[in-house]
VEXKEVO-316457 format. One line per 10 residues: number of its first residue (from 1); their letters; for each residue x, y, z of N, C-alpha, C, O. Coordinates in steps of 0.2 Angstrom, whole numbers. Example, Ala and Ser with C-alpha at 12.3 -4.5 7.8 and 13.67 -1.06 7.14 Angstrom:
BEGIN
1 = as = 66:-28:39:62:-22:39:66:-16:39:71:-17:42  64:-11:35:68:-5:36:64:0:39:67:6:40
***
This chain:
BEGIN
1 = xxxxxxxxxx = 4:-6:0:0:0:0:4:6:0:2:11:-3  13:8:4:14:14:2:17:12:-2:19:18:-4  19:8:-7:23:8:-13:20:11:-18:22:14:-23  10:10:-16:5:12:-21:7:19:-21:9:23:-25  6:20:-16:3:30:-14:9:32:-16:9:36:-20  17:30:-14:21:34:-17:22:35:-24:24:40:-27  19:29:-27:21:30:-34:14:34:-36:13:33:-42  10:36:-33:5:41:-35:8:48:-36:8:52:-40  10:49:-30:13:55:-27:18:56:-34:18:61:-37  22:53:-35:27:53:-41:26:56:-48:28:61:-50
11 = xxxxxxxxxx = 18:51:-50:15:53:-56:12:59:-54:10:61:-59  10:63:-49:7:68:-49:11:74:-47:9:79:-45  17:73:-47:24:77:-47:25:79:-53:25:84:-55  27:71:-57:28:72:-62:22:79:-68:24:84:-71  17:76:-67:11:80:-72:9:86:-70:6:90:-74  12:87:-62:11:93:-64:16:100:-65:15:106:-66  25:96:-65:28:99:-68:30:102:-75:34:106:-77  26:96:-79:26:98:-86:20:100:-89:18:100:-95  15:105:-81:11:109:-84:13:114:-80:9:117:-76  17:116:-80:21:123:-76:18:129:-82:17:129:-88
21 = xxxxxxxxxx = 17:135:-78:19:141:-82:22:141:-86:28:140:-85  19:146:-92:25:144:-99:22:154:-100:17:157:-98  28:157:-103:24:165:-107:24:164:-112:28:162:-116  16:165:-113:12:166:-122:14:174:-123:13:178:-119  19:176:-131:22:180:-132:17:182:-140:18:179:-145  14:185:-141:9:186:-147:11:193:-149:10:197:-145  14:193:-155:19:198:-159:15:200:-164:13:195:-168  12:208:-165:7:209:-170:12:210:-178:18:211:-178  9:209:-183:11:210:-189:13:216:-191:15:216:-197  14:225:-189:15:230:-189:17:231:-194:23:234:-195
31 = xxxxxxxxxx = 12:230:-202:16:230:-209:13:238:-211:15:240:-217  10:242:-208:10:249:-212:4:250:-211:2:256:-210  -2:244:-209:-8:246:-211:-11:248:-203:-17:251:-202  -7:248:-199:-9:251:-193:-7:256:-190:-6:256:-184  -6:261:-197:-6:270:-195:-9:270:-203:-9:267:-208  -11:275:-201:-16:281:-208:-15:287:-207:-16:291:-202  -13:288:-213:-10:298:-212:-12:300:-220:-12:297:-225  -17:308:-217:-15:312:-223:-16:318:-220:-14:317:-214  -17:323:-221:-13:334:-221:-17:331:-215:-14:332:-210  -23:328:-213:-29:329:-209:-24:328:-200:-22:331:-195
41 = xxxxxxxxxx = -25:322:-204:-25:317:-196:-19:312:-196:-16:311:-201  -18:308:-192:-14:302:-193:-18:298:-185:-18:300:-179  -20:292:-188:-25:287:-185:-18:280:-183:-13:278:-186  -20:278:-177:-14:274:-175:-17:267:-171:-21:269:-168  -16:260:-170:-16:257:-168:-10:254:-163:-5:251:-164  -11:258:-156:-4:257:-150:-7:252:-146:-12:252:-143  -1:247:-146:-2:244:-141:3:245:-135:9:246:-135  -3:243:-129:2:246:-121:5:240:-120:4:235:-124  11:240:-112:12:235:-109:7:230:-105:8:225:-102  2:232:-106:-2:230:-99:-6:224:-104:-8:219:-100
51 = xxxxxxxxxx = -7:224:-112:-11:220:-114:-18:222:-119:-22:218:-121  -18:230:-119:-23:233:-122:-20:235:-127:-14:234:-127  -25:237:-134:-21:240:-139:-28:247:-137:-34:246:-135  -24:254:-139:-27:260:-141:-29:262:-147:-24:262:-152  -34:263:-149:-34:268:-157:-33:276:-155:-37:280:-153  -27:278:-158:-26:283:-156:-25:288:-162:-23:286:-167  -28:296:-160:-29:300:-167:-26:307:-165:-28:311:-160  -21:307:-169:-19:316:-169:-21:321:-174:-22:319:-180  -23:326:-172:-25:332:-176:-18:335:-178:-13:336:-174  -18:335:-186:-12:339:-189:-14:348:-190:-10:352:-193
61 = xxxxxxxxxx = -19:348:-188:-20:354:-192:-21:359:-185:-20:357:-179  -22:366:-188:-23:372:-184:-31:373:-179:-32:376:-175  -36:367:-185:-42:367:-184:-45:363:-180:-41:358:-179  -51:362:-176:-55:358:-171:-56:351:-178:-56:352:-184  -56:344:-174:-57:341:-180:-65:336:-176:-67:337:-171  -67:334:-178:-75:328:-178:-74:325:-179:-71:323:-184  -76:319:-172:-77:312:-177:-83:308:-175:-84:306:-170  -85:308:-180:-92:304:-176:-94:296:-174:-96:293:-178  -93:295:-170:-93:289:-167:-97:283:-167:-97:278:-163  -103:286:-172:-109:285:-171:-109:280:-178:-111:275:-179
71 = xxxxxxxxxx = -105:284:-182:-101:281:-190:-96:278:-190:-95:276:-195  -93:279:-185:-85:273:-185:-87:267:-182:-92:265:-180  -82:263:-183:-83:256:-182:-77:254:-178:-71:257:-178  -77:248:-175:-71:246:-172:-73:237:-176:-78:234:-177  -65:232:-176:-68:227:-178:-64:223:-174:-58:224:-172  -68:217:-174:-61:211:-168:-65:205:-173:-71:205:-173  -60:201:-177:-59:197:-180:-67:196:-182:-72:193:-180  -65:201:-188:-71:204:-194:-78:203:-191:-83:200:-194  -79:206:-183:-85:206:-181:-85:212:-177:-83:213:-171  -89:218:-181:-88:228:-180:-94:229:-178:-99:228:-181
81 = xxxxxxxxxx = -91:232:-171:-100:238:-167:-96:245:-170:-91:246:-174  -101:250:-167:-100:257:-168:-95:259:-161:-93:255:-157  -92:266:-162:-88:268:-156:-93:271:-153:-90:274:-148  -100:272:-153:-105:275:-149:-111:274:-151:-111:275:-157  -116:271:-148:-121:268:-151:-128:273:-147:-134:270:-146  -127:281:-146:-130:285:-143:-134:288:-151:-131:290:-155  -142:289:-151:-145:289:-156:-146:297:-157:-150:299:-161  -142:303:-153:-142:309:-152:-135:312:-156:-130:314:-153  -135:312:-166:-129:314:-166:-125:318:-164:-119:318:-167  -128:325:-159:-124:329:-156:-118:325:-150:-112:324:-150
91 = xxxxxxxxxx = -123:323:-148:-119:318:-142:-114:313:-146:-110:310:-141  -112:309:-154:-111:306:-154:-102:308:-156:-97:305:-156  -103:315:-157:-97:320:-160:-90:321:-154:-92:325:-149  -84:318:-155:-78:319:-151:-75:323:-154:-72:321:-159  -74:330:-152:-69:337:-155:-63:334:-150:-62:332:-144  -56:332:-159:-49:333:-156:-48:341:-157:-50:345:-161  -45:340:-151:-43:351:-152:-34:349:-158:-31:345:-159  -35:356:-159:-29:356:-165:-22:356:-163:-20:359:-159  -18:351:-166:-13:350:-164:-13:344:-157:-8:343:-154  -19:342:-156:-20:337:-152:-18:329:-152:-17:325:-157
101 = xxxxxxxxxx = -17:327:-147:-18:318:-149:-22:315:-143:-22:317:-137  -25:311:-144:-29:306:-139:-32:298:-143:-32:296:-149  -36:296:-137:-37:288:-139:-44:289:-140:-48:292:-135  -47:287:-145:-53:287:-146:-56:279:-144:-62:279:-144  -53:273:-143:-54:269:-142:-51:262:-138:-45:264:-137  -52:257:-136:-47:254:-131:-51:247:-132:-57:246:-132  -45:242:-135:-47:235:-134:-44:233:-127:-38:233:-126  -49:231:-122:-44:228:-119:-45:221:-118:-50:219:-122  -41:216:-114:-41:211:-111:-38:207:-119:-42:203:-121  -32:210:-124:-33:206:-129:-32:198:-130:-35:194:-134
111 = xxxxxxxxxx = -29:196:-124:-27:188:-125:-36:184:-125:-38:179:-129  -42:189:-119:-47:185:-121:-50:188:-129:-56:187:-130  -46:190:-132:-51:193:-139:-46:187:-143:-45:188:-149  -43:184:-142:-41:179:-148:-45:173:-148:-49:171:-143  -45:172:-156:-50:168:-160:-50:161:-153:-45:159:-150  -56:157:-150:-56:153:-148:-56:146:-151:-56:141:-147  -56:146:-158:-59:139:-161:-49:139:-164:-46:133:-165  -45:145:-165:-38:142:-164:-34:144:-160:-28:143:-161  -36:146:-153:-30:146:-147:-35:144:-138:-40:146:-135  -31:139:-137:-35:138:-130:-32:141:-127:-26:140:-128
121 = xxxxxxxxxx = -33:146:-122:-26:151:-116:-24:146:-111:-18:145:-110  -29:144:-109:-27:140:-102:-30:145:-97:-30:151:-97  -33:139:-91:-36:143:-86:-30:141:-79:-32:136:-77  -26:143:-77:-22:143:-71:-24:142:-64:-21:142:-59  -31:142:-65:-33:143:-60:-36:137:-55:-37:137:-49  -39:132:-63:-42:124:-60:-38:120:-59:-33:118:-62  -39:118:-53:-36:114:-51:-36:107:-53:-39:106:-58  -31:99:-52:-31:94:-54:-33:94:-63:-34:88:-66  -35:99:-65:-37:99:-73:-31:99:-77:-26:103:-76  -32:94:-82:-29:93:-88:-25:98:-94:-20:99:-97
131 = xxxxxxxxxx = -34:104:-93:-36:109:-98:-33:115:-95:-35:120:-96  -27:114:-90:-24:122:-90:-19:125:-93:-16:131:-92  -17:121:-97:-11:121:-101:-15:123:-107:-21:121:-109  -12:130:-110:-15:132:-119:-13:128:-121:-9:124:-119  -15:130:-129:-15:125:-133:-17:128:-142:-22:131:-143  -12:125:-148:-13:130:-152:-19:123:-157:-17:117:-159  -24:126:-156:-30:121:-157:-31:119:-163:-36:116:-164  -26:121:-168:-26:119:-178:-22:114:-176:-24:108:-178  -16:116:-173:-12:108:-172:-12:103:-167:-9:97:-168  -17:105:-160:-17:99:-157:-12:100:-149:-14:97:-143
141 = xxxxxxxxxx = -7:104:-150:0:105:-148:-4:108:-142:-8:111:-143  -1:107:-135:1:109:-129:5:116:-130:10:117:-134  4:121:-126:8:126:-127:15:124:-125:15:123:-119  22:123:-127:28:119:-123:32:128:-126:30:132:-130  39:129:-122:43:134:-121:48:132:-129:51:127:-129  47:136:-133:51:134:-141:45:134:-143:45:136:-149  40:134:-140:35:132:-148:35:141:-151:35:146:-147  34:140:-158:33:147:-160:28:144:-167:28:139:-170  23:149:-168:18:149:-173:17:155:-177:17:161:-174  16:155:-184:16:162:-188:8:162:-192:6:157:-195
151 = xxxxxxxxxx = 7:165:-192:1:167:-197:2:173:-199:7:177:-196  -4:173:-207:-6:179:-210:-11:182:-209:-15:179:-205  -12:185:-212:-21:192:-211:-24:186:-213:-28:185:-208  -26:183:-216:-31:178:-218:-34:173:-214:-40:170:-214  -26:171:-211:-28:168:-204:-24:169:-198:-18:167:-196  -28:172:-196:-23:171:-190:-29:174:-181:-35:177:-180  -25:171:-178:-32:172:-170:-34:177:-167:-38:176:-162  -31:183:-170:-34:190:-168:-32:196:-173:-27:200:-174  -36:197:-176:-35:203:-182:-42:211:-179:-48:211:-177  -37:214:-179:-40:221:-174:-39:226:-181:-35:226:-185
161 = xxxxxxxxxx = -48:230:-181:-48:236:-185:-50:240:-183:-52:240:-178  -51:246:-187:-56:252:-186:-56:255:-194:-53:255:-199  -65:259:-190:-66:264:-196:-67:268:-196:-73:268:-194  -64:277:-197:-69:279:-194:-70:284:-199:-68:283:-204  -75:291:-197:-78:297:-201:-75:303:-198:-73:300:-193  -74:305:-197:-71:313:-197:-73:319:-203:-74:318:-209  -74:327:-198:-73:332:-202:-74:336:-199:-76:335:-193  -72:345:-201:-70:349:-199:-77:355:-196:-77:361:-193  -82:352:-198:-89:354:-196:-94:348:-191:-94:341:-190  -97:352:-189:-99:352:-182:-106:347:-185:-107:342:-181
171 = xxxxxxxxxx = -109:349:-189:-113:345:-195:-110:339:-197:-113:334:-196  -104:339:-201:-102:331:-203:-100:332:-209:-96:327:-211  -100:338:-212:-100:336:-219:-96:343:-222:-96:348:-219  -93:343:-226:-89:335:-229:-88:329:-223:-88:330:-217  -86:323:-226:-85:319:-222:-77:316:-224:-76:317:-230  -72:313:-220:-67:308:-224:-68:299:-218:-71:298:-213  -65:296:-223:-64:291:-219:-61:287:-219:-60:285:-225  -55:283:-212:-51:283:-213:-49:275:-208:-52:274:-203  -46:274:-211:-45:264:-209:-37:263:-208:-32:265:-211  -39:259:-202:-31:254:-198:-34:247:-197:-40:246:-197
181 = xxxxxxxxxx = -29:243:-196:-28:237:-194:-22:234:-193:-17:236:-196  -22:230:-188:-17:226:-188:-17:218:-185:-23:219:-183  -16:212:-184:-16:206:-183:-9:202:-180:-3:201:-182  -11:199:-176:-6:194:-172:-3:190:-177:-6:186:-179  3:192:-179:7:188:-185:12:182:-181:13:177:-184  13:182:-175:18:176:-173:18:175:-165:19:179:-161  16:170:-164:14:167:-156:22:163:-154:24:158:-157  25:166:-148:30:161:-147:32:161:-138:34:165:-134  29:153:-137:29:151:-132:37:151:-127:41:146:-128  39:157:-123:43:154:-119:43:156:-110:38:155:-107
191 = xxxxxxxxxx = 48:158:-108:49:159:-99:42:162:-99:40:166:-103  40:160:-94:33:166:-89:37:174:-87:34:179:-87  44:174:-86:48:178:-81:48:184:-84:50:189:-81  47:185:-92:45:191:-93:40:194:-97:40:198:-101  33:192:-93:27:192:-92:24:194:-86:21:189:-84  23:199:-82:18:197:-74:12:193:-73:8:193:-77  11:190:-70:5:187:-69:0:191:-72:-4:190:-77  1:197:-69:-8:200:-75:-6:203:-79:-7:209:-79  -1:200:-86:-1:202:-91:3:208:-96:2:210:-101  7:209:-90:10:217:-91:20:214:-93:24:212:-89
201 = xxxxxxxxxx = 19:215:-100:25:213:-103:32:219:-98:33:225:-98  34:213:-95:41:216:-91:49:218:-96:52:223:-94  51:215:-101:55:218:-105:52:218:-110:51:213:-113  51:223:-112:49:226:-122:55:225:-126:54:222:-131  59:227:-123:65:227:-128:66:219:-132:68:218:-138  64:214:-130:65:207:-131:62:208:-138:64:204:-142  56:212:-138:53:212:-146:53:216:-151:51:222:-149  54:213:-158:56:219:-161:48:221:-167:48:224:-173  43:219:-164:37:221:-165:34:222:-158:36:220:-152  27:226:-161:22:227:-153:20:221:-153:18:216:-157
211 = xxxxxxxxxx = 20:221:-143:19:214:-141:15:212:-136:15:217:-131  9:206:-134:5:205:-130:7:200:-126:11:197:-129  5:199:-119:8:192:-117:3:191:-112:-1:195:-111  3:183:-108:-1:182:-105:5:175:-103:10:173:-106  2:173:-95:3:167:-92:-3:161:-94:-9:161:-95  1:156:-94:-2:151:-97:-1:143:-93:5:141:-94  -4:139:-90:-2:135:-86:-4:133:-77:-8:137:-74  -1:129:-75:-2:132:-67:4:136:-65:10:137:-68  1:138:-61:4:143:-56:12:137:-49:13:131:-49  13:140:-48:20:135:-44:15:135:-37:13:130:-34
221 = xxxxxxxxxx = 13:139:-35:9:138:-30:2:133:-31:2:128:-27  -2:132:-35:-6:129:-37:-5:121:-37:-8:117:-35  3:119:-41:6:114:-42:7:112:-35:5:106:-34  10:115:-30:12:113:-25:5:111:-19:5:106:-14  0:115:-20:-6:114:-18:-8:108:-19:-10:104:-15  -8:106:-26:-10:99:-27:-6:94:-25:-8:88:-24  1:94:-25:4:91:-21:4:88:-13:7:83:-10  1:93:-10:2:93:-3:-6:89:-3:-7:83:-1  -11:92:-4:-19:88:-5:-18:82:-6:-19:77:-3  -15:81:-11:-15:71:-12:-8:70:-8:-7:64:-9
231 = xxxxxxxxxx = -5:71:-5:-1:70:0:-3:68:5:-2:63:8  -9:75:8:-13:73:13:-18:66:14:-18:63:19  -20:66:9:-25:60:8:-22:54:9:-23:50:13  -18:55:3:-13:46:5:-10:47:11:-9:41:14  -9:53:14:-9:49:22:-11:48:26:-8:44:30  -18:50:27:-23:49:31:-26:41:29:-26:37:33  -27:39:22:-28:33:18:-23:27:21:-24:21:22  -16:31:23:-10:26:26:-11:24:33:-11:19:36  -12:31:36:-13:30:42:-20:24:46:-19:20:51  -25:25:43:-33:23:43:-29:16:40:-34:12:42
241 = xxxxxxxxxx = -25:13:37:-26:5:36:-20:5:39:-18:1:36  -17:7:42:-10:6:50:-15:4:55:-15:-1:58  -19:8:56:-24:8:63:-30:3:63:-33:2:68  -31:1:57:-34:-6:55:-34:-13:60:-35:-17:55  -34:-15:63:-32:-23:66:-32:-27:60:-34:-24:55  -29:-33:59:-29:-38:56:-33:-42:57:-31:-45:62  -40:-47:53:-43:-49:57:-41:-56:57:-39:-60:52  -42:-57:63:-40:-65:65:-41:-69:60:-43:-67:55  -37:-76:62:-38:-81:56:-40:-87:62:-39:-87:68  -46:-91:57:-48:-94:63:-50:-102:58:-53:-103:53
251 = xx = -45:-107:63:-47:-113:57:-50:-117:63:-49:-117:69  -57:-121:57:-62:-123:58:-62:-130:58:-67:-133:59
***
């Protein structure tokens, strides 16, 4: 009987050090299409350290600019609301003052905006579960530290856009309109250690595109959790059949 539990204890060592935390490192494709510029304006897609991307717009000119938000569009993998869904088009109107810059929009939590049917993230938080390891779900594959994956604009598990309307009148018109996008071109699985737990890429410099990251896996504590839990068991289970009597033998 301890030979059984030790060699439980082993296999549950073993499994859940080879679902350790790994860092998912997602490198957007930054080929041009995510800035737009002309005399007006220059429309920008920034992404931060924390894991959001900004749509960000500077006024080039001397004049108040509009943009109606009521008519712009945002999109996460070709699926676009409005940037304001208020049926008052006074209220729908955001003036950049001249020579201005700000964020007219904010995707956050990007890691939960990637396609589900090709990246599983992993949930770190379930316990004894199998399923907390990601997983790049076209191939099958476990997220493992090396693995690295590439797509294009046609396929790939997060393609982020915008659309929007702008002009120089408080009416609308003329109007111009003006489009970004950009997409996760290369996912590549390695250390947690330059990643934080929520998400906030600790060295930039390691990439020479803008970059998202997340943790993916258990946690060392979690692991350790479930090692002390079935530790516990099997020795309460050890102890309870020590303290057992042996029952007689009795020949008849």
């Amino acid at each position: 009987m301890k030979q059984l539990f030790a060699t439980l204890l082993m296999m549950l060592f073993a499994s859940t050090v080879s679902a350790s935390q790994v860092g998912v490192y997602c490198m957007m494709a930054a080929e041009g299409t995510e800035v737009y510029s002309d005399n007006n304006i220059r429309l920008k897609i920034v992404l931060t350290t924390d894991g959001t991307a900004l749509l960000e717009i500077s006024n080039l000119t001397s004049k108040i600019i509009y943009v109606d938000r009521g008519r712009s569009f945002s999109w996460v993998n070709g699926m676009s609301r409005p940037l304001d869904i208020s049926p008052f088009y006074e209220n729908r109107l955001q003036a950049i003052a001249p020579h201005g810059t700000t964020p007219i929009y904010v995707w956050e939590h990007l890691p939960l905006l990637l396609n589900p049917d090709m990246i599983y993230i992993g949930k770190p938080s379930e316990w004894f579960s199998k399923r907390c390891k990601g997983k790049f779900l076209d191939t099958g594959r476990k997220f493992t530290k090396g693995s690295k994956r590439r797509y294009t604009r046609n396929r790939t598990p997060l393609l982020l856009g915008a659309d929007i309307q702008y002009s120089f009148k408080e009416l609308g018109e003329p109007e111009t309109r003006a489009t970004v996008s950009d997409y996760v071109e290369t996912i590549r699985i390695d250390s947690r250690n330059y990643v934080s737990k929520y998400g906030r890429l600790q060295q930039t410099n390691m990439f020479s595109k803008p970059c998202f990251a997340f943790r993916s896996g258990k946690s060392t504590g979690t692991i350790l959790g479930e090692c002390l839990s079935v530790a516990a068991v099997a020795g309460v289970v050890l102890i309870c059949t020590a303290a057992t009597p042996d029952e007689p033998d009795f020949d008849w």
